[in-house]
C-alpha positions in Angstrom: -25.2 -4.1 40.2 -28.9 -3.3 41.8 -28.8 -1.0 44.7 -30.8 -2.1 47.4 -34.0 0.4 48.3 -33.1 1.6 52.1 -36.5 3.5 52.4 -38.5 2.7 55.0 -41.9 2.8 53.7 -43.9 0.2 55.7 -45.5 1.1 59.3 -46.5 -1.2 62.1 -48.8 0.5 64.5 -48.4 -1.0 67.7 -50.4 -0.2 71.1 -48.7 0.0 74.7 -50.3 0.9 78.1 -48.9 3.6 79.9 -46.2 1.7 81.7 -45.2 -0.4 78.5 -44.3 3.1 76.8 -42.8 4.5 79.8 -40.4 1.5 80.1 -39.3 1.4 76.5 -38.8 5.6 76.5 -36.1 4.8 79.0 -34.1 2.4 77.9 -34.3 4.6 74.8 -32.6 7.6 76.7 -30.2 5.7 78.2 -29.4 4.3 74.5 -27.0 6.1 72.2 -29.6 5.7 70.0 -31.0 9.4 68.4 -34.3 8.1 67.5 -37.0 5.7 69.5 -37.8 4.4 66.3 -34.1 3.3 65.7 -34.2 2.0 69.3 -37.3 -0.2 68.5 -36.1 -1.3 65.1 -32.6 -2.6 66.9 -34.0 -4.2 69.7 -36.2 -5.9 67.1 -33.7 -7.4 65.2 -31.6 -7.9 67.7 -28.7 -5.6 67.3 -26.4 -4.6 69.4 -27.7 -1.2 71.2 -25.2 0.6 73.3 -26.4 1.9 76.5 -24.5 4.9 78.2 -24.2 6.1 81.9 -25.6 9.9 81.7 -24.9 12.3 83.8 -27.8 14.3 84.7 -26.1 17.6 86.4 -24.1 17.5 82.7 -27.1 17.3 80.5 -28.6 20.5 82.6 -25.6 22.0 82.1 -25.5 21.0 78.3 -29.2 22.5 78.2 -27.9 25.5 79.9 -24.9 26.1 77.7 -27.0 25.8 74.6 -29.9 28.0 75.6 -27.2 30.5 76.4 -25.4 30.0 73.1 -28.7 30.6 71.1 -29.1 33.9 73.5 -25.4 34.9 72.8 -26.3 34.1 68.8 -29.4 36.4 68.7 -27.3 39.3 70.7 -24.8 39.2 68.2 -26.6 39.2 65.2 -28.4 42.3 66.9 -25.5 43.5 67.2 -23.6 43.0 63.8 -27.0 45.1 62.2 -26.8 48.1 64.6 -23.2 48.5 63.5 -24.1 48.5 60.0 -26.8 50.6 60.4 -24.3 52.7 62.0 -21.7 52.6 59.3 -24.6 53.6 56.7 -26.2 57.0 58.6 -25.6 60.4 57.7 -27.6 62.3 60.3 -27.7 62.9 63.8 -30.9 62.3 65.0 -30.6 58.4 63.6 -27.3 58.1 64.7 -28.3 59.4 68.3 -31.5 56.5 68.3 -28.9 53.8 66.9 -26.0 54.6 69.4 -28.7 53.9 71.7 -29.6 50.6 70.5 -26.1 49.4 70.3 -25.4 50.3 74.1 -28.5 48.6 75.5 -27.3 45.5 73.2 -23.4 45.9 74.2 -24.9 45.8 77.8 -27.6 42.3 77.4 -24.6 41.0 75.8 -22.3 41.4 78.7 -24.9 40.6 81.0 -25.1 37.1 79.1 -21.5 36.4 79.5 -21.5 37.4 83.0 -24.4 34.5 83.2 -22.3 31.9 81.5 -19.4 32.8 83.5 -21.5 31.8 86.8 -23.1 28.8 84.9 -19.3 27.4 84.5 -18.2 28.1 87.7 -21.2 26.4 89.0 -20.2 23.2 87.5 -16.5 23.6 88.1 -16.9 23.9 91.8 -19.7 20.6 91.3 -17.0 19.0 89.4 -14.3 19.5 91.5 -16.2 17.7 95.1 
């Protein structure tokens, strides 16, 4: 059997005012599709494109949530190398400058959760209206 070549390797270049570009951007995020070019190539050939109902307060609160999470990520690794650094020191003076470190982290870290705490009950108390 010969496998078909799925590569896309041909490019049409294609020229839109302002307006043009700003109404197909939109009905792009409002698509379930993940790429404009998808979007383009399916309205093209005209498959079936699935259009969604988003909620804006959620996708703040998604963009929120994930900015936190990569905050929370960066705190921990932090974290995880003070404590190895800890584990590995055999004399005061580094261990004084290290115990150090890890409080001021053990403190941004519970200042982040106390962020994301706020951040749900934000949306809860949105939610629940």
């Amino acid at each position: 059997m010969e496998s078909k070549n799925l590569n896309r390797t041909r490019i049409i270049g294609l020229r839109l005012t302002t307006d043009e570009y700003l109404k197909i951007t939109k009905k792009w995020k409002e698509s379930t599709c993940r790429k404009l070019s998808d979007y383009v190539r399916n309205s093209l050939f005209e498959k079936p494109i699935v259009s969604t109902y988003r909620n804006q307060s959620t996708d703040d609160f998604m963009a929120e949530m994930i900015q936190l999470r990569k905050e929370l990520n960066h705190i921990g690794n932090n974290f995880n190398q003070v404590t190895k650094r800890l584990h590995t020191l055999h004399r005061v003076a580094e261990f004084k400058h290290w115990t150090i470190a890890y409080e001021l982290d053990r403190r941004t870290m519970f200042n982040k959760m106390d962020e994301i705490k706020k951040h749900i009950q934000k949306i809860a108390e949105l939610w629940l209206q």
